[in-house]
Structures are given as C-alpha cells and as structure tokens.
N, CA and C atoms as an extended XYZ file, in Angstrom:
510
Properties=species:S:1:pos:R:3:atomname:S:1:resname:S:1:resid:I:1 pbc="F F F"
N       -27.682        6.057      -28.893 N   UNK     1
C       -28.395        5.165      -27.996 CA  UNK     1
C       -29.115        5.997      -26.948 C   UNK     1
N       -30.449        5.672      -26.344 N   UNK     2
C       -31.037        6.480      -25.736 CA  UNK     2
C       -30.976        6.148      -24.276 C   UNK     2
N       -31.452        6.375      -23.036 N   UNK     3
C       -30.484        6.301      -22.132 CA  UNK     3
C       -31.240        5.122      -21.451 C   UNK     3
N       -30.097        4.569      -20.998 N   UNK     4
C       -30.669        3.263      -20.086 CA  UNK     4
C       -31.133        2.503      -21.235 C   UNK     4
N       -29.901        2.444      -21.933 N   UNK     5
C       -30.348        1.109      -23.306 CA  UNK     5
C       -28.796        1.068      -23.279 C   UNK     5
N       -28.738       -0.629      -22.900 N   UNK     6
C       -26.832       -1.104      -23.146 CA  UNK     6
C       -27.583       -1.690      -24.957 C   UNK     6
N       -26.261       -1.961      -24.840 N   UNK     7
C       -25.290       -2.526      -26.598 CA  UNK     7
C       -25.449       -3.927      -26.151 C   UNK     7
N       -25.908       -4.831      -25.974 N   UNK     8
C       -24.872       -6.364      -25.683 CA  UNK     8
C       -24.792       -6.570      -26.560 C   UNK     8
N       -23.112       -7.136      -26.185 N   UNK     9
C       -22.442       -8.183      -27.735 CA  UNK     9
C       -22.857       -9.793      -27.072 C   UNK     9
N       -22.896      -10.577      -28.017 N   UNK    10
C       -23.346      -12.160      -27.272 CA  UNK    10
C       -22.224      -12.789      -28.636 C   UNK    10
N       -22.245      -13.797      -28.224 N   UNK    11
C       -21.280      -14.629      -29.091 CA  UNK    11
C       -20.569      -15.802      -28.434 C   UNK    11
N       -20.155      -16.593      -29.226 N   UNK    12
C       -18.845      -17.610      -28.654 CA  UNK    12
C       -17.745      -17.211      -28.213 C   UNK    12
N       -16.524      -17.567      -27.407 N   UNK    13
C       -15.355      -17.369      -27.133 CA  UNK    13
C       -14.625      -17.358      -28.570 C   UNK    13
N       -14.165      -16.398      -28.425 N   UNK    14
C       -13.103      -15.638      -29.535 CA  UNK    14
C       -14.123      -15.119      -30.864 C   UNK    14
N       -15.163      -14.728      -30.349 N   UNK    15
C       -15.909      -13.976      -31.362 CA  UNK    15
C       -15.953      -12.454      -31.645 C   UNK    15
N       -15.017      -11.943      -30.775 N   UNK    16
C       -14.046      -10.507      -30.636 CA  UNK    16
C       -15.144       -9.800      -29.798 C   UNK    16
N       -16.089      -10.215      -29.351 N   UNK    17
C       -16.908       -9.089      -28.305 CA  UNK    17
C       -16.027       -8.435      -27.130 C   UNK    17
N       -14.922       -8.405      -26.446 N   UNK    18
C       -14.322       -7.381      -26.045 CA  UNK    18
C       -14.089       -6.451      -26.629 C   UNK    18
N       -13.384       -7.133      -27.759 N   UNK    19
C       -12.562       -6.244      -29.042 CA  UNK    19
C       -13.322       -5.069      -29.735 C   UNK    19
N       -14.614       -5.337      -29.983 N   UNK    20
C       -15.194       -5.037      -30.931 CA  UNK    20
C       -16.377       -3.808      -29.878 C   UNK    20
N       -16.649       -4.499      -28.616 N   UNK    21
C       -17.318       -4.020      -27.823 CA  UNK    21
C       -16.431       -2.450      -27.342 C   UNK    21
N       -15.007       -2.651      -27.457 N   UNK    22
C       -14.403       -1.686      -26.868 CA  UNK    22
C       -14.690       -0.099      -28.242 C   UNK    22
N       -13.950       -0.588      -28.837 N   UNK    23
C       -13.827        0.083      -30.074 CA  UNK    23
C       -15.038        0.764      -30.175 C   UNK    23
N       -16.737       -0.119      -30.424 N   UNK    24
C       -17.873        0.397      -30.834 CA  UNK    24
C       -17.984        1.498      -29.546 C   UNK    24
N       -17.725        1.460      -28.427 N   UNK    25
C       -18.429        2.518      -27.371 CA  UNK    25
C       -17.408        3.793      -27.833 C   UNK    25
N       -16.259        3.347      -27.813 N   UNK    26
C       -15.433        4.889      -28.321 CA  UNK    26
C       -16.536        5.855      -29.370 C   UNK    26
N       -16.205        5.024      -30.265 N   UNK    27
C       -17.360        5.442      -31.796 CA  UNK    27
C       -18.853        6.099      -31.097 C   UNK    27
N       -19.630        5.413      -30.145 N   UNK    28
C       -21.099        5.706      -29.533 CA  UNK    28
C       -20.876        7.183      -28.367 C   UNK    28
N       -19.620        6.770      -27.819 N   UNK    29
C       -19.029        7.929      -26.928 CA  UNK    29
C       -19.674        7.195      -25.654 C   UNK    29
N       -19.948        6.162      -25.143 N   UNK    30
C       -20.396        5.504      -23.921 CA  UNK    30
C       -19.434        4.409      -23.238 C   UNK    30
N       -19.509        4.446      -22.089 N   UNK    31
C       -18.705        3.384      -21.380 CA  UNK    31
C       -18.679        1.638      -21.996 C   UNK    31
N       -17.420        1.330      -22.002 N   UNK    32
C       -17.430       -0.162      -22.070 CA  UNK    32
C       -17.406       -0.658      -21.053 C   UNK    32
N       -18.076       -1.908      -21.183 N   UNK    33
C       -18.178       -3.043      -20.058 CA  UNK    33
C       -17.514       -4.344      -20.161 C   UNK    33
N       -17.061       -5.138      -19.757 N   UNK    34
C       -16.684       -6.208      -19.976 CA  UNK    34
C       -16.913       -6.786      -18.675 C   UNK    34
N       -18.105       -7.619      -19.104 N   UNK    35
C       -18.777       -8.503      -18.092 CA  UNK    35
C       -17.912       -9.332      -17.304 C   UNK    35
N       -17.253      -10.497      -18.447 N   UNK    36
C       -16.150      -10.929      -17.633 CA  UNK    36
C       -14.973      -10.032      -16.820 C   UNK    36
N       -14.321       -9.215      -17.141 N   UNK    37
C       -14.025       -8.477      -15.989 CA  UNK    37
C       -14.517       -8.130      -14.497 C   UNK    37
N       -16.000       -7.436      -14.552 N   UNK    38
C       -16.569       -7.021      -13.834 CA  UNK    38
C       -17.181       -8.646      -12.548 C   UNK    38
N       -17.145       -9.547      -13.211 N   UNK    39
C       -17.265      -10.874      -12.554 CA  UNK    39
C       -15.932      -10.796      -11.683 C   UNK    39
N       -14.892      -10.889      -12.387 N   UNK    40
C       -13.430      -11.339      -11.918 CA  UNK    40
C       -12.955       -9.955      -10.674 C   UNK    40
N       -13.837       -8.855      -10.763 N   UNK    41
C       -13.229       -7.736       -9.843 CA  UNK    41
C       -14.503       -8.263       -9.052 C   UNK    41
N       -15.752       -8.232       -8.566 N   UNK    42
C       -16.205       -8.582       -7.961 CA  UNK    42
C       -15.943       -9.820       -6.686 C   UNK    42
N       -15.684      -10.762       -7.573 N   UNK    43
C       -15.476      -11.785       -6.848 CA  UNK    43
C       -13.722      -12.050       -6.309 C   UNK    43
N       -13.333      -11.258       -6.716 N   UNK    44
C       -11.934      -10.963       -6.869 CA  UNK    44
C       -11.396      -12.899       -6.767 C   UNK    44
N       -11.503      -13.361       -7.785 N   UNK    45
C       -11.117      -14.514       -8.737 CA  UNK    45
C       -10.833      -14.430      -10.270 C   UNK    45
N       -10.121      -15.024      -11.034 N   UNK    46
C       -10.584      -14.920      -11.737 CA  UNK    46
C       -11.156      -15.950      -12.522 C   UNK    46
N       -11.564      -16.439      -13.860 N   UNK    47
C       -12.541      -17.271      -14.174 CA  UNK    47
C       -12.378      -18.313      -14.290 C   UNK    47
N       -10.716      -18.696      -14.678 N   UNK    48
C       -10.403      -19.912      -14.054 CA  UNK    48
C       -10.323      -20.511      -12.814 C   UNK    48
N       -10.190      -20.060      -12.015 N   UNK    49
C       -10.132      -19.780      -10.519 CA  UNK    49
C       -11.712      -19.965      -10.125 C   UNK    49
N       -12.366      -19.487      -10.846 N   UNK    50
C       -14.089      -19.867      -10.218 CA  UNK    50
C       -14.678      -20.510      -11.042 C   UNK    50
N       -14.238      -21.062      -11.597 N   UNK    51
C       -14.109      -22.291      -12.793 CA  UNK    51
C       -14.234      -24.001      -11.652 C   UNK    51
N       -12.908      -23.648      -11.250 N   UNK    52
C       -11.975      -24.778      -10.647 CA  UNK    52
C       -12.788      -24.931       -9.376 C   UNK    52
N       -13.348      -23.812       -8.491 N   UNK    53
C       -13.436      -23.503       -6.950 CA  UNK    53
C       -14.696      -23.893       -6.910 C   UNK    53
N       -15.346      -23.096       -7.851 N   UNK    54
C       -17.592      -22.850       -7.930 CA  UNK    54
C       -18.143      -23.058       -8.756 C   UNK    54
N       -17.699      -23.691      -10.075 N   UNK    55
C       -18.272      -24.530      -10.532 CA  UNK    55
C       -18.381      -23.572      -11.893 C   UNK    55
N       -18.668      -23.746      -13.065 N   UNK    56
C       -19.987      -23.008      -14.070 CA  UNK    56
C       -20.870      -22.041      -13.985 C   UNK    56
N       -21.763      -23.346      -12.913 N   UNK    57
C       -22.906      -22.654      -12.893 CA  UNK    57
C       -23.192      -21.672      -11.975 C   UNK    57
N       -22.128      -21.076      -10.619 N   UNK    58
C       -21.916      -20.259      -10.045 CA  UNK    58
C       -21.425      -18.927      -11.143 C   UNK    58
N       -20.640      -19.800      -11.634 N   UNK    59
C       -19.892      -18.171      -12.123 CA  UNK    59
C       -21.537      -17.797      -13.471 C   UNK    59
N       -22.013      -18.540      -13.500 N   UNK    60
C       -23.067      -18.259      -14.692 CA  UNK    60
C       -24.196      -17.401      -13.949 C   UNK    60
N       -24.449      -17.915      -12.358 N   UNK    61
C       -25.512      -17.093      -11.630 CA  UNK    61
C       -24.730      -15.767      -11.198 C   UNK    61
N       -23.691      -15.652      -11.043 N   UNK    62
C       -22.757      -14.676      -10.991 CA  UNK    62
C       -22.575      -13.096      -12.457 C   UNK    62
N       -22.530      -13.410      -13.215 N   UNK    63
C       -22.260      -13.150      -13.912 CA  UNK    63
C       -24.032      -12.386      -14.661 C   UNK    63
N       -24.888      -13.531      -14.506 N   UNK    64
C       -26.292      -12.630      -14.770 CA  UNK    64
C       -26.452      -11.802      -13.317 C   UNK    64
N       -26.249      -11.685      -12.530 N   UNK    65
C       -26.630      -10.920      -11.301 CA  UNK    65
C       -26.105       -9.739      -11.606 C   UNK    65
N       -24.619       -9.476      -12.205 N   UNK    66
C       -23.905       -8.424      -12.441 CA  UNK    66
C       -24.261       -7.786      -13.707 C   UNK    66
N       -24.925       -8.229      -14.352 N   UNK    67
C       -25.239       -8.017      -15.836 CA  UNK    67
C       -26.201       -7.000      -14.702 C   UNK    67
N       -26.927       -7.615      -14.336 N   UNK    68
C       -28.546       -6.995      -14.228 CA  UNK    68
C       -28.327       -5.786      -13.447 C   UNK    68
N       -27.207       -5.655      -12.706 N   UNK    69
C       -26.615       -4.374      -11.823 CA  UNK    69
C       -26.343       -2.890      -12.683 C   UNK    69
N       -25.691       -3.271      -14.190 N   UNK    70
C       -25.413       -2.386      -14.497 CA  UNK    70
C       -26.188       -1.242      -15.547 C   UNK    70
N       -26.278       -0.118      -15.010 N   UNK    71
C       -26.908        1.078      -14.777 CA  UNK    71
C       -26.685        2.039      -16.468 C   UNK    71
N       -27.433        2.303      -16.716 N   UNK    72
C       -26.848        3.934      -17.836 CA  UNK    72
C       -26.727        3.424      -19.321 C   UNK    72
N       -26.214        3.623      -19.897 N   UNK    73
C       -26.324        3.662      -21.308 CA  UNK    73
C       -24.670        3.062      -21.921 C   UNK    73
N       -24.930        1.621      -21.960 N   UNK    74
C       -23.629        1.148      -22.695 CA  UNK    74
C       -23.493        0.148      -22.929 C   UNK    74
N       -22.008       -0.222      -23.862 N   UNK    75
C       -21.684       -1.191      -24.615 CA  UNK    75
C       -21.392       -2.436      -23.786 C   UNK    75
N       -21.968       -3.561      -23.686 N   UNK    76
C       -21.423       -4.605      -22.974 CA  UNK    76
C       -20.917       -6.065      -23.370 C   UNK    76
N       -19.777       -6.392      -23.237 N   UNK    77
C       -19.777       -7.414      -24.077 CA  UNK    77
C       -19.893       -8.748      -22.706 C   UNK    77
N       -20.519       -9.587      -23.021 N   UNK    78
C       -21.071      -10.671      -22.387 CA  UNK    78
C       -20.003      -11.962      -22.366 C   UNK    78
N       -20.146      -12.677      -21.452 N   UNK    79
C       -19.360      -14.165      -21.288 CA  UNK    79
C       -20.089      -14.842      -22.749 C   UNK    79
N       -19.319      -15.647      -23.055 N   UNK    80
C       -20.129      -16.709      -24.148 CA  UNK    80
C       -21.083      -17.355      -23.997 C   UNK    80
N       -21.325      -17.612      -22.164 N   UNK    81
C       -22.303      -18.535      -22.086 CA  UNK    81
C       -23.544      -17.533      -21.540 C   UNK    81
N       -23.878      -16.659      -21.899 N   UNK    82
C       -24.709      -15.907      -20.951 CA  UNK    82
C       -26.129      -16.558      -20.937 C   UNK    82
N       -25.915      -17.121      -22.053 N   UNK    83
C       -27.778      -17.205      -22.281 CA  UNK    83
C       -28.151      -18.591      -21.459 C   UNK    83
N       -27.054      -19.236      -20.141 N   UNK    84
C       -27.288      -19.981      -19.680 CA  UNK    84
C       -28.434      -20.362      -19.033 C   UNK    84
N       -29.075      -18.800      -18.379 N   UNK    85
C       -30.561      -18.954      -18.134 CA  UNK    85
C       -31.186      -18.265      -19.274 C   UNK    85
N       -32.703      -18.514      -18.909 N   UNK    86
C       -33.391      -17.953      -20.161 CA  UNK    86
C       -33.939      -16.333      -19.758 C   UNK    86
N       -33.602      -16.059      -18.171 N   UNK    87
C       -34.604      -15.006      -17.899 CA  UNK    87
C       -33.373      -13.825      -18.024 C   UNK    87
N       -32.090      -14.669      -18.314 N   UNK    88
C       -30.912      -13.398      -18.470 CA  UNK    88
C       -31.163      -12.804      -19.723 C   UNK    88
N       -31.551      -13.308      -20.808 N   UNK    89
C       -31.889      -12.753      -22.405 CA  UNK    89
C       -33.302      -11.895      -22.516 C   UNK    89
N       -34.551      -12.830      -21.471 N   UNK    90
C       -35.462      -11.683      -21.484 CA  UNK    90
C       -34.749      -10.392      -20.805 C   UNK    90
N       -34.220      -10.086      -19.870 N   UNK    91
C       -33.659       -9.069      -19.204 CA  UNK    91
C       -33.059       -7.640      -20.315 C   UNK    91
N       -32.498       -9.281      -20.929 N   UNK    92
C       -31.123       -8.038      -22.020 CA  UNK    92
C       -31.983       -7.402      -22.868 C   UNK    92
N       -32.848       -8.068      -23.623 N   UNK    93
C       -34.074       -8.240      -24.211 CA  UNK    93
C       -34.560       -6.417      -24.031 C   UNK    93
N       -35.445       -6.523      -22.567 N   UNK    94
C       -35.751       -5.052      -22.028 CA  UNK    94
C       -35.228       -4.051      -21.527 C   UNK    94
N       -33.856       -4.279      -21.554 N   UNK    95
C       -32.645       -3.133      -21.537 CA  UNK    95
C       -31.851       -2.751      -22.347 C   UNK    95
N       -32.067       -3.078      -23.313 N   UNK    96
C       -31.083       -2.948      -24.635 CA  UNK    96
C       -31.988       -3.517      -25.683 C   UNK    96
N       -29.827       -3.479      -26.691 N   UNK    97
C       -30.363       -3.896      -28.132 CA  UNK    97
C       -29.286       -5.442      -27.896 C   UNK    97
N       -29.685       -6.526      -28.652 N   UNK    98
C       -28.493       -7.570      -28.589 CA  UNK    98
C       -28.456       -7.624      -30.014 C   UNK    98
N       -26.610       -8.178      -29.855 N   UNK    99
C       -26.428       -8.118      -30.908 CA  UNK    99
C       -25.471       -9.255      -30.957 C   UNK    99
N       -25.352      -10.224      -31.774 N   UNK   100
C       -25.070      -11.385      -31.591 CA  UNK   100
C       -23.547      -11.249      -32.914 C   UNK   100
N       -22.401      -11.360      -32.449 N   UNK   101
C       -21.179      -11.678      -33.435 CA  UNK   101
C       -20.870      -12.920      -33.354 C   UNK   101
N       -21.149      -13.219      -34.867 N   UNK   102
C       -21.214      -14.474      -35.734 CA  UNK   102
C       -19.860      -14.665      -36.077 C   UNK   102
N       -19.280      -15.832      -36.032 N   UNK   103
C       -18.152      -16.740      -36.960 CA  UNK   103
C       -18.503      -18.118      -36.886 C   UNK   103
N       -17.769      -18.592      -38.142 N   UNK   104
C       -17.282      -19.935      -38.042 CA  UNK   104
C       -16.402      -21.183      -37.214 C   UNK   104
N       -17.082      -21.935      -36.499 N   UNK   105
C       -15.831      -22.260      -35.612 CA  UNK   105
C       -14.583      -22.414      -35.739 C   UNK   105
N       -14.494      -23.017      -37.013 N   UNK   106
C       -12.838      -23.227      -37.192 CA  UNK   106
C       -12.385      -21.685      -36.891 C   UNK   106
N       -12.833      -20.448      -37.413 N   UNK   107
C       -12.064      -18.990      -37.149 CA  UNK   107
C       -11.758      -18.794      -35.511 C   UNK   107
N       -12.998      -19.530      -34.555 N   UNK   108
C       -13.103      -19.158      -33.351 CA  UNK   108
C       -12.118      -20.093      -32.605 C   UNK   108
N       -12.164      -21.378      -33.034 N   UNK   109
C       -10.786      -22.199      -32.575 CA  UNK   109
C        -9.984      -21.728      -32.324 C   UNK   109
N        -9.489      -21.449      -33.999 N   UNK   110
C        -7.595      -20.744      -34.175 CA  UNK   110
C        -7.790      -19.654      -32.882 C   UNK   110
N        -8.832      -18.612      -32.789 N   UNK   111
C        -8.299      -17.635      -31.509 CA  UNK   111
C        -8.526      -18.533      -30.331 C   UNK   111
N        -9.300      -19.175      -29.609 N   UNK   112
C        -9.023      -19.311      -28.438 CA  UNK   112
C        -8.454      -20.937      -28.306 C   UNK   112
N        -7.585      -21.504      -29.002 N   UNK   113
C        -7.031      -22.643      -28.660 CA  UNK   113
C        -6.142      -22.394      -28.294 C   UNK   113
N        -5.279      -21.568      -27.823 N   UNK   114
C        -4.300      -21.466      -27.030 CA  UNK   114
C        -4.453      -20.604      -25.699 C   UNK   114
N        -5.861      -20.008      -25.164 N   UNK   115
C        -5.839      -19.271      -24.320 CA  UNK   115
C        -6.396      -20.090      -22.691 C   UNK   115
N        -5.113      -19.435      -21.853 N   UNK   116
C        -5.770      -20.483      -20.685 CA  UNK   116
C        -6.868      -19.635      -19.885 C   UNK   116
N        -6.975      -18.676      -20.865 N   UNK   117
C        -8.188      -17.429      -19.692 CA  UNK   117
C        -9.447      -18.174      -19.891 C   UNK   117
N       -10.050      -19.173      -20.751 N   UNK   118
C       -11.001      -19.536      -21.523 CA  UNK   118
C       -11.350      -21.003      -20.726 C   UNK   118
N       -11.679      -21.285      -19.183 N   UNK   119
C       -12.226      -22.785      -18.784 CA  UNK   119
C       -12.545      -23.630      -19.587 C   UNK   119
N       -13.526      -23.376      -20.525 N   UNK   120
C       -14.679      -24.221      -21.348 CA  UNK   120
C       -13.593      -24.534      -22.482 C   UNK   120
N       -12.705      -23.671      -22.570 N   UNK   121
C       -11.571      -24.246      -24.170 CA  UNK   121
C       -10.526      -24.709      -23.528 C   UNK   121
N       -10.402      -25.178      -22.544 N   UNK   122
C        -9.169      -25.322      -21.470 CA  UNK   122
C        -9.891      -26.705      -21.243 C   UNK   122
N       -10.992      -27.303      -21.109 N   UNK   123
C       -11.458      -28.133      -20.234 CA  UNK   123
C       -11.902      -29.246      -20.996 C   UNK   123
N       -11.508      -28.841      -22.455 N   UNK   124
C       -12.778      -29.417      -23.549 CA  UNK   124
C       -11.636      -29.617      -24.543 C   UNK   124
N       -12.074      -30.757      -25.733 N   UNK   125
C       -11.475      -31.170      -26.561 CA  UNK   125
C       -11.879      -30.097      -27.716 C   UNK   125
N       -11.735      -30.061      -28.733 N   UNK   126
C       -11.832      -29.530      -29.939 CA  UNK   126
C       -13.281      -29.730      -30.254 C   UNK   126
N       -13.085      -31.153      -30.374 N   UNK   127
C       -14.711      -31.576      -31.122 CA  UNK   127
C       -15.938      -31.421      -29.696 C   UNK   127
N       -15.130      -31.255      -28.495 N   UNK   128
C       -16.004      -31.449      -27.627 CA  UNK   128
C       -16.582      -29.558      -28.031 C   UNK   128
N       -15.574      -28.611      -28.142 N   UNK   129
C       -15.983      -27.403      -27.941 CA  UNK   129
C       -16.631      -27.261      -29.252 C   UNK   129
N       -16.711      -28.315      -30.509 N   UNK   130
C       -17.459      -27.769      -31.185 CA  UNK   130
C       -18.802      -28.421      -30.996 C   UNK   130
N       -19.192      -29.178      -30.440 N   UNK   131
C       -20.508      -29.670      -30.019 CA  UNK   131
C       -20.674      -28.410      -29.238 C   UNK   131
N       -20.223      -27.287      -28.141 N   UNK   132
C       -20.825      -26.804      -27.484 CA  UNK   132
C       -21.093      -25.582      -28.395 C   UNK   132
N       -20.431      -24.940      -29.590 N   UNK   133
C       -20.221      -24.028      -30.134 CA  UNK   133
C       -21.774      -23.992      -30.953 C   UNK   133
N       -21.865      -25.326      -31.544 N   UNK   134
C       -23.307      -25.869      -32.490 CA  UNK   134
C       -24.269      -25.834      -31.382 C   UNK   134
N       -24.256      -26.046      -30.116 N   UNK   135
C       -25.731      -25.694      -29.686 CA  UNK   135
C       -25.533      -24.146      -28.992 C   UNK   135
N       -24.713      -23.656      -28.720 N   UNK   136
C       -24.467      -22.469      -28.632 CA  UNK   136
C       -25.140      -21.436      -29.161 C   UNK   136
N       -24.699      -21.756      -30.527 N   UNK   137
C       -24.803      -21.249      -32.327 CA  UNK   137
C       -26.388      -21.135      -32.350 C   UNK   137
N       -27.140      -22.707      -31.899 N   UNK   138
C       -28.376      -22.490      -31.856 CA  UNK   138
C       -29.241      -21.822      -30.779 C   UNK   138
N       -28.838      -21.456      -30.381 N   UNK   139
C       -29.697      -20.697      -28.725 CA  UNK   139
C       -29.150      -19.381      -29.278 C   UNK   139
N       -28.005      -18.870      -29.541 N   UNK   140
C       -28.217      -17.497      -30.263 CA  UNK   140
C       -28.847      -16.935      -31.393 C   UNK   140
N       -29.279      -18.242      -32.175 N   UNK   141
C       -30.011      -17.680      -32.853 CA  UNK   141
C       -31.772      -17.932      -32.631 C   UNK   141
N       -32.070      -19.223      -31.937 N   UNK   142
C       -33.177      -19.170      -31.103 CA  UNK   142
C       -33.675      -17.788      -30.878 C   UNK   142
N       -32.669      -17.505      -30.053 N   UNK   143
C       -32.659      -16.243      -28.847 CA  UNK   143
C       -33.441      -14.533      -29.092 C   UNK   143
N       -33.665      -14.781      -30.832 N   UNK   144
C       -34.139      -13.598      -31.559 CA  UNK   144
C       -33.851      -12.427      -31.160 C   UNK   144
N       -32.074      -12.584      -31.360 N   UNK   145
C       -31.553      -11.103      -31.207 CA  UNK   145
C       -31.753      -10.214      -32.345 C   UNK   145
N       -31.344       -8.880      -31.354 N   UNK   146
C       -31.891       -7.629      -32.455 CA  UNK   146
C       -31.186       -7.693      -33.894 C   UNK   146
N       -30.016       -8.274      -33.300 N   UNK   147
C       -29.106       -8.505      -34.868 CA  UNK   147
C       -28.024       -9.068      -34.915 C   UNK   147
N       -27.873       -9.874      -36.339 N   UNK   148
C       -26.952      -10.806      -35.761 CA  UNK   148
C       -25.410      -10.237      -36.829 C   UNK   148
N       -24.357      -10.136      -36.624 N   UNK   149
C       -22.897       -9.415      -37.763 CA  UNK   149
C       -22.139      -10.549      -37.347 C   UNK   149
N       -21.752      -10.471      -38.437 N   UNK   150
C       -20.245      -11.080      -38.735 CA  UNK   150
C       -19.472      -10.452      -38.367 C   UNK   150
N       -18.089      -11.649      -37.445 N   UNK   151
C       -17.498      -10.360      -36.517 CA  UNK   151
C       -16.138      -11.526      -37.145 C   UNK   151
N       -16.452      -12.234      -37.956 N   UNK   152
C       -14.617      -13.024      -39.038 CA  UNK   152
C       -13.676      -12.133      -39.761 C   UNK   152
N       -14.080      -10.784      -40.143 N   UNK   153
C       -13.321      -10.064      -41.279 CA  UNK   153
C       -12.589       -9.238      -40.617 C   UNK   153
N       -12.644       -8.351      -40.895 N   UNK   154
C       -11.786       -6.849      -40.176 CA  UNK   154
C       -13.023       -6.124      -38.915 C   UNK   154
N       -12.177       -5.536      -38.337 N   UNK   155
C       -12.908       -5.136      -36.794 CA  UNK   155
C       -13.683       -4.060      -37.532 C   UNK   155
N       -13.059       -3.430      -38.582 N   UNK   156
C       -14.010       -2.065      -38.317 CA  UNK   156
C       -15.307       -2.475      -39.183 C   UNK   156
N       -15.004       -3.546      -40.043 N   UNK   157
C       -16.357       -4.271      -40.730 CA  UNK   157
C       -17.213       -4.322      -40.105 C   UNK   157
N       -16.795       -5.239      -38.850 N   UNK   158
C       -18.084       -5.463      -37.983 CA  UNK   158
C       -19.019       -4.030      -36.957 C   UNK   158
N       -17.894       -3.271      -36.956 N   UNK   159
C       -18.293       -2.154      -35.898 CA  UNK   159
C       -18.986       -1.502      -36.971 C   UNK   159
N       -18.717       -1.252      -38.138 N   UNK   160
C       -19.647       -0.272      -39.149 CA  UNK   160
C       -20.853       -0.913      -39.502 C   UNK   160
N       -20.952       -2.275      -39.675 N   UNK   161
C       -22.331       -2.772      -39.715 CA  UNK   161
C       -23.210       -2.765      -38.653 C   UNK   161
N       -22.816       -2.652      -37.312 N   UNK   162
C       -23.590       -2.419      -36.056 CA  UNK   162
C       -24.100       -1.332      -36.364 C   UNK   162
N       -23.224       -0.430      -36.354 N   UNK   163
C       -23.536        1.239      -36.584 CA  UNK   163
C       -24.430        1.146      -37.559 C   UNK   163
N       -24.276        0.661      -38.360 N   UNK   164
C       -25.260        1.306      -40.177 CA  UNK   164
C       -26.960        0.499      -39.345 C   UNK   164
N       -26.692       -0.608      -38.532 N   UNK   165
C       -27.994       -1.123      -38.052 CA  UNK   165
C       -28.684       -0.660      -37.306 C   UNK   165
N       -27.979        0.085      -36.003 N   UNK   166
C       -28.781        0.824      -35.021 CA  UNK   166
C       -28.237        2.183      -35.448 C   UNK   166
N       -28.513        3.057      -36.937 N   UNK   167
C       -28.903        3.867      -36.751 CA  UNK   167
C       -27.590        4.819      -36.772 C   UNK   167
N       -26.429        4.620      -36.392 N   UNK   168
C       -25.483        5.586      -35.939 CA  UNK   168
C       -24.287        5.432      -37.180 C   UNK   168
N       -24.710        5.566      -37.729 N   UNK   169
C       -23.110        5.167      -39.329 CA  UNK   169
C       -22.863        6.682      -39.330 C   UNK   169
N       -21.800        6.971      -38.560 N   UNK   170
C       -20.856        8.329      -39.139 CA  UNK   170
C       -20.378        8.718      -40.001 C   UNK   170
C-alpha cells in the first residue's frame, strides 16, 4: 500500500471487519484501526452508552470526524453504519481502497445475536435488523467499492482474496 492510502473494511455487524482487518495489517505490516474503538476512547463512552445518551446520529457524526483524522497508511475497519453520510464514502473513496465484506444475513445473525456491544442488534428485532441489513446490503453495493469478498468462510479466505486483489498475495 502506498502511503497515505488506508484499507477500509465496510460491512454489516458481524461481517468480521475487526477480525479480518486485524490479521490483514499484520500480513501488509501497517497499523490496525478499529474505528469503533477509536470512537469509544475518544469520547470515553462506549457505544452503547452513546447509543442510549446521543443518539445514532451523534455517534455516526462522531465516528466520520474520526475516520477523517486518521493519518498514514492503514487497515481500518469501519462501524457498519458508516456510509450514514454520503460525503464519509466520497472521503474513503480519496484516501484509500474500500473494501466491502460480504455475508448472508442469516451467517451475520448467528454472530451478533447475542452481543450487547452491538445497539442496532440490541435495539431491533430480527426481521427488523434484517430490513436494515437489505438496505444496508444496498448502499454498499450502491457505494461502488473498490471490492467487494466474501468474508462467510474461513478468515484466511477472505484475507488472501484481498491480498490477491490489491496486488499483495505472498
């Protein structure tokens, strides 16, 4: 990756972009990010907590502000909802590569139906989170990312198809 070009991962909740985000920077040799983190040390809350307190759409103007802060050459994996505005994707757009990890909802359910770190799967019925997952689904792919992987199979599946795409297959 050349410098001052991040990685974003984009995806739904439980589409392994921490997971997958962590792993790929080892492999690239560049810092990981985890947006949601970097929200939750900032504001020193965490996302349930600014969920409950400020709403969504705070933590959503929150969360692109911090995106846009960060500096140098690396892997970032994004909240699910990032593409809440449209001028956060042009942004990612001219600082990077995006890369969008794909599943099926039922796969993305089974992981985050039991997690209370997750507001929007905490707050929402099943069918409600799959109405949000289907227009989700469609704004990422709207969104004409650089590329879109399957991130349902094995981790290193998905991390070797990133790699074989931008260029870096070891």
């Amino acid at each position: 990756m050349e410098n001052n070009h991040h990685l974003f991962l984009i995806g739904f909740m439980g589409a392994g972009k921490s997971t997958v985000g962590s792993l790929l920077a080892k492999k690239l040799s560049v810092d990981f990010i985890d947006l949601d983190q970097v929200v939750e040390d900032a504001e020193e809350k965490t996302i349930p907590e600014l969920f409950s307190t400020k709403g969504e759409r705070y933590f959503r103007e929150k969360e692109a502000e911090y995106l846009k802060m960060i500096k140098g050459n690396k892997v970032i994996a994004t909240g699910g909802g990032i593409l809440y505005f449209d001028d956060t994707l042009a942004w990612m757009k001219e600082n990077g590569t995006v890369v969008y990890l794909e599943a099926p909802f039922s796969i993305l359910y089974q992981r985050i139906a039991e997690d209370s770190n997750r507001p929007v799967a905490t707050q929402n019925s099943k069918e409600q989170l799959e109405r949000i997952f289907t227009e989700r689904h469609k704004n990422y792919q709207r969104a004409a990312v650089d590329m879109t992987v399957p991130s349902y199979g094995e981790i290193e599946e998905t991390i070797s198809a990133i790699l074989k795409k931008i260029g870096k297959l070891t």
